[in-house]
C-alpha positions, 0 to 999 in steps of 0.5 A: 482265283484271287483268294482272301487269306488272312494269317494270324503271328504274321510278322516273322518267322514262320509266319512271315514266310507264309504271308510272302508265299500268298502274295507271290501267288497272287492273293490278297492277304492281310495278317495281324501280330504284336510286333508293330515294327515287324508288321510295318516292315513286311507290309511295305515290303509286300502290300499285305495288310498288317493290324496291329493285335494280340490274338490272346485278346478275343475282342481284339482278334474279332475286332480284327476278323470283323475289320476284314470281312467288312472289307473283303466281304469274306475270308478264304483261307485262315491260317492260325500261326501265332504261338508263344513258348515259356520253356520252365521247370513245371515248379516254377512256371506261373499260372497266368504264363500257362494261360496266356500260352494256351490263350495264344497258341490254341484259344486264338485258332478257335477264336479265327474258326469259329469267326469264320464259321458264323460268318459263312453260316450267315452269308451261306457260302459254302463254295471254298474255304481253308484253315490251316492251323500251325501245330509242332512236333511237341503234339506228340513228343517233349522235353522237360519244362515244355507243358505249356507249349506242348498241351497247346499244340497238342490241342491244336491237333485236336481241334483240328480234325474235330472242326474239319468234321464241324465245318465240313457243310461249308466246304472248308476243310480244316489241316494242321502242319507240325513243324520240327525244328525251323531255324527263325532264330538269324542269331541261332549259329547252326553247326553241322551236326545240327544238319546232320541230326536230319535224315533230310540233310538239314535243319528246315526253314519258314519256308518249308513250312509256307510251301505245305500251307499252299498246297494245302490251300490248293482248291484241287486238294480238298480230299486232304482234310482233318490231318496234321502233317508233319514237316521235320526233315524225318526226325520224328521217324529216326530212332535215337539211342544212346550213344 
């Protein structure tokens, strides 16, 4: 089965991983990011489709969608990965930077649902679909300054198991997977303790995360559905005291 999969913040990162992890099974794949340079990278290296677009611009992103389904007639898998982060005293962050945080991170995957729903309603194929959207451990847990970022995953989390009830007459289940901590960074100089913070062992990698998005992606594991799932090497079930 060669699906049609389509990754939003394609370019690096988490989601460059998770771009390469469908074209090696197979599928075609299309993704779209700000990052010019990057998505022209990853595209010739992969074959993957790369369009330019800020998925903060709703005419942009459906611009976008509708490129695709134009193409490909449909959209199999959705995978909602762009985010952004503005990590600042509550006192000194912005209104607009607030907005364009949850415009990114939350309103885009609604965007990408919603998209694909009408779509399949139209066309009335309800014989597969996915949508995984990328969550964090910030859903459940903060740090100081994190309002932004952590309302917009915290909105992923319930977005996610509100569509995974509205879109199940299609046959598209609807996951999230949060994240820990993911060494993107190459500049980032990870020190021991880092690792050994882990009950894992380790600080985890894009791919960690590219290989729960497959899985859940698997036609055979449509009884996983609603859910976020956690991917931090165990952290967020480590008490921690003071030492």
């Amino acid at each position: 089965m060669e699906r049609r999969v389509f990754v939003t913040g394609g370019a690096h990162g988490i989601g460059k991983s998770i771009v390469e992890a469908f074209c090696k099974t197979g599928d075609r794949v299309a993704f779209c990011d700000i990052d010019v340079a990057r998505g022209k990278t990853l595209h010739d290296a992969t074959g993957a489709i790369f369009y330019p677009a800020d998925v903060a611009d709703p005419k942009q992103l459906e611009h976008c969608l509708q490129t695709i389904v134009e193409e490909w007639g449909d959209i199999d898998v959705m995978v909602n990965n762009a985010g952004i982060s503005v990590f600042k005293p509550i006192t000194e962050i912005e209104l607009e930077e607030f907005d364009r945080i949850i415009n990114t991170n939350l309103r885009s995957a609604f965007i990408t649902s919603r998209f694909l729903a009408r779509h399949r309603q139209r066309n009335g194929n309800t014989s597969y679909g996915r949508i995984v959207n990328l969550c964090s451990t910030r859903y459940l847990m903060s740090e100081a300054g994190t309002e932004g970022y952590s309302a917009s995953k915290g909105g992923i989390y319930a977005l996610t198991h509100a569509l995974a009830i509205s879109l199940a007459p299609l046959h598209i289940t609807v996951n999230a997977v949060a994240p820990g901590w993911i060494h993107v960074n190459e500049e980032e100089h990870l020190r021991p303790i880092d690792h050994a913070f882990h009950p894992s062992g380790r600080v985890g990698t894009p791919e960690d995360i590219a290989r729960t998005v497959i899985f859940l992606c698997d036609p055979a594991n449509d009884f996983v559905n609603g859910q976020t799932i956690t991917v931090d090497g165990g952290v967020t079930r480590k008490m921690i005291y003071p030492e």
